[in-house]
N, C-alpha and C positions, 0 to 999 in steps of 0.2 A: 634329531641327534646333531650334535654339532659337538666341536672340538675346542675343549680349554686353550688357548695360546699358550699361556701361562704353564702348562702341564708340557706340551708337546717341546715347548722352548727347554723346560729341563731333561728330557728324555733325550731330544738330539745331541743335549751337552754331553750326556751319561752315557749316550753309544757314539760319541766322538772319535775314542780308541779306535775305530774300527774304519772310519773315513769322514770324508766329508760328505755329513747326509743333507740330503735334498729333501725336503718335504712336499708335497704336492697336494692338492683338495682334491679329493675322489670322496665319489657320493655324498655322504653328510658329513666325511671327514679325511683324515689326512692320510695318504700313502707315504712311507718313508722309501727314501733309494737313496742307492750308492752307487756309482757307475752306470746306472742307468738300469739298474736291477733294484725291482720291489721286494723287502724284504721282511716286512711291518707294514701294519695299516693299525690306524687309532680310530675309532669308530666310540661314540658318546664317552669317551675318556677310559675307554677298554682298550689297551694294548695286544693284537695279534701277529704273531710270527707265520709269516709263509710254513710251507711244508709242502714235503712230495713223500713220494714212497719211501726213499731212503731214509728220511726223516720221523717218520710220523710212528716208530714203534718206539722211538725217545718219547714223544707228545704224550701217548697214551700210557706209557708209564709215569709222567709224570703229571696223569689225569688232566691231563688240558686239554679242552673241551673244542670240540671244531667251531667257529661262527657259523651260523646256519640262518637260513629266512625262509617266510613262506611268500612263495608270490600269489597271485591274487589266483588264480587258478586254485589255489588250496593244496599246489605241491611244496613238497618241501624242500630246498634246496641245502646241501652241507657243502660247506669248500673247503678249499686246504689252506683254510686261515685258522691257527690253533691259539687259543686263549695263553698269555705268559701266566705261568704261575706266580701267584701273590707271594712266592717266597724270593725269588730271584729281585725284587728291590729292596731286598734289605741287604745286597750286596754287589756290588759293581762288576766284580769277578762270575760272578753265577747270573747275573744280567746280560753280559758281555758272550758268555757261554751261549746261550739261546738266540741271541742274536745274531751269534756266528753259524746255529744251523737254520733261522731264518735265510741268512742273508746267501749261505751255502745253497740254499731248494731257490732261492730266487734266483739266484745265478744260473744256475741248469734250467729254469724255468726261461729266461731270457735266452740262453743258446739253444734251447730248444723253438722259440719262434722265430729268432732270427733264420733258422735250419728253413724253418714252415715257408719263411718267406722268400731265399733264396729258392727252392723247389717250384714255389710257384712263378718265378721270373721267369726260370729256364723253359718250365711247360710254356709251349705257342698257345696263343690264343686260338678259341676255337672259332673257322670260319663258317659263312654261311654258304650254304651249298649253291643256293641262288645269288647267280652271276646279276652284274648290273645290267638291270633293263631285263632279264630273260631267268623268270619264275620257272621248275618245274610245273608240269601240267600236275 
């Protein structure tokens, strides 16, 4: 899988409205961010919108299908990466719409690791019981 330039170059333009997006290469293709929050990923010139809970009872109404893979183990993994619907590019306003509740679960997605990562600065590390030079028995 790899990523049109050409395709991802007009999509940035068309979610412009919304900030200045950063494109980055993840996996075979490109995550999109805004502020430093992932909000979109392009995967074989399949466009996916984040989602979390808040989110994903829009998705499934409007039958957008989650990315999912199988890894080599034979499980199968779903993420909360939801398919755009093929109807939202035939207008910039309803494009702009989903990419607002993308860009909304990315953001909470974001303040949510930076929470994860501040939590674990504060925990001390854990020490070793054995002192230097003097092992318990």
């Amino acid at each position: 899988m790899a990523v049109n330039k050409d395709y991802l170059d007009w999509l940035c333009e068309r979610l412009e409205p919304l900030g200045p997006i950063a494109p980055r290469r993840m996996f075979s293709g490109a995550g999109l961010f805004i502020d430093g929050a992932m909000f979109a990923i392009v995967l074989d010139d399949t466009l996916y919108w984040k989602s979390d809970d808040l989110t994903a009872a829009q998705f499934d109404a409007a039958d957008c299908a989650p990315f999912s893979y199988e890894k080599k183990t034979g499980t199968t993994i779903v993420t909360a990466l939801r398919r755009c619907p093929d109807d939202a590019f035939d207008e910039d306003d309803l494009l702009l719409d989903w990419a607002r509740l993308g860009l909304e679960a990315g953001r909470r997605a974001a303040l949510k690791k930076a929470a994860r990562k501040a939590r674990a600065k504060k925990t001390p590390a854990k020490t070793s019981r054995a002192k230097k030079g003097k092992a318990k028995p």
